[in-house]
C-alpha positions in Angstrom: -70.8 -78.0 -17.7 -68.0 -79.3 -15.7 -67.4 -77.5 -12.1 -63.7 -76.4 -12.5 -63.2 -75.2 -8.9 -60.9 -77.5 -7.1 -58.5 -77.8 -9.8 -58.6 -73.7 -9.5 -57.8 -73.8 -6.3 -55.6 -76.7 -6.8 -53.6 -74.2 -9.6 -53.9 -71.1 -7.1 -52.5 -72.7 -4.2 -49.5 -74.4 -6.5 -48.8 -70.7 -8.0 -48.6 -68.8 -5.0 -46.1 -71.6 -2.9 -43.6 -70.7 -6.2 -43.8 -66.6 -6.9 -42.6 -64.2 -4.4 -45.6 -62.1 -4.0 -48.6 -64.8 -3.7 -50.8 -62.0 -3.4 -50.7 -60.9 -6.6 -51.7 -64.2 -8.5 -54.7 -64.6 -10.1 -56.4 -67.2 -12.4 -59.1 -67.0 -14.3 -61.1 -69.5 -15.5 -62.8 -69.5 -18.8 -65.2 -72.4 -19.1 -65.5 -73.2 -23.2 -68.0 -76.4 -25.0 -65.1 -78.9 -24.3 -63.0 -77.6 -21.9 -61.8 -74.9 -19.4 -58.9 -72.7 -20.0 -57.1 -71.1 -17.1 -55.2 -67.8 -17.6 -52.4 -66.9 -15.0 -52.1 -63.6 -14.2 -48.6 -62.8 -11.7 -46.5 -59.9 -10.7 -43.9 -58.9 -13.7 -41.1 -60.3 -11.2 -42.9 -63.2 -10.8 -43.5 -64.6 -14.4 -40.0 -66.1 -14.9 -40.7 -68.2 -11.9 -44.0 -69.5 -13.4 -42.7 -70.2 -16.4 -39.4 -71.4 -15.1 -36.2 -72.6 -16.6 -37.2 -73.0 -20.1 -40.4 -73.7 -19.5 -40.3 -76.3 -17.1 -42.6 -75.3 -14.5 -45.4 -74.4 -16.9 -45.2 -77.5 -18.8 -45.7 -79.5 -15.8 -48.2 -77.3 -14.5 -49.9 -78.5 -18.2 -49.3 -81.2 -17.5 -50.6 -82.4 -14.3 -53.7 -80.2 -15.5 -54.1 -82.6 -18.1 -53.8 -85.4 -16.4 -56.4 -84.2 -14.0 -58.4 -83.8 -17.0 -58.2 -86.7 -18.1 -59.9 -88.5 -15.2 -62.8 -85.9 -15.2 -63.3 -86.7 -19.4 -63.0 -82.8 -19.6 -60.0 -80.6 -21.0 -57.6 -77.8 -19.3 -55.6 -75.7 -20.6 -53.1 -73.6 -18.6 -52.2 -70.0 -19.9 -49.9 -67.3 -18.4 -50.9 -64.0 -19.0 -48.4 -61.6 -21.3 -47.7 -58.5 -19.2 -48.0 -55.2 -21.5 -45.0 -53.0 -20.8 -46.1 -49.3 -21.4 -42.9 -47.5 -22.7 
């Protein structure tokens, strides 16, 4: 299994310099047979500016993730997490 922890961090620290409330990011990693996906979770307000204009930010966050991926022979796959609006 492939230690996923400095691209993580790498992902976490990227994240939080974007959003306006860094303290409410979270990413968690789920480690599958042939890669690890990470799944964003940010503040509501936030989500627009992880995704970005559309989609630019989070198709270059794929991207460099796949890139990085690339040099370790191993897969990532960057997710943002839907937020469920209770109405």
């Amino acid at each position: 299994m492939f230690d996923h922890e400095e691209i993580h961090e790498w992902l976490l620290k990227t994240i939080r310099l974007v959003v306006d409330h860094p303290e409410e990011v979270s990413i968690d990693a789920i480690p599958g047979d042939d890669r690890t996906t990470f799944r964003i979770k940010a503040s509501p307000s936030d989500r627009g500016k992880v995704i970005g204009r559309q989609g630019r930010t989070s198709q270059s966050l794929r991207v460099l993730a796949g890139a990085m991926g690339k040099k370790f022979n191993w897969r990532f796959v960057v997710e943002i997490e839907e937020v469920n609006k209770s109405l």
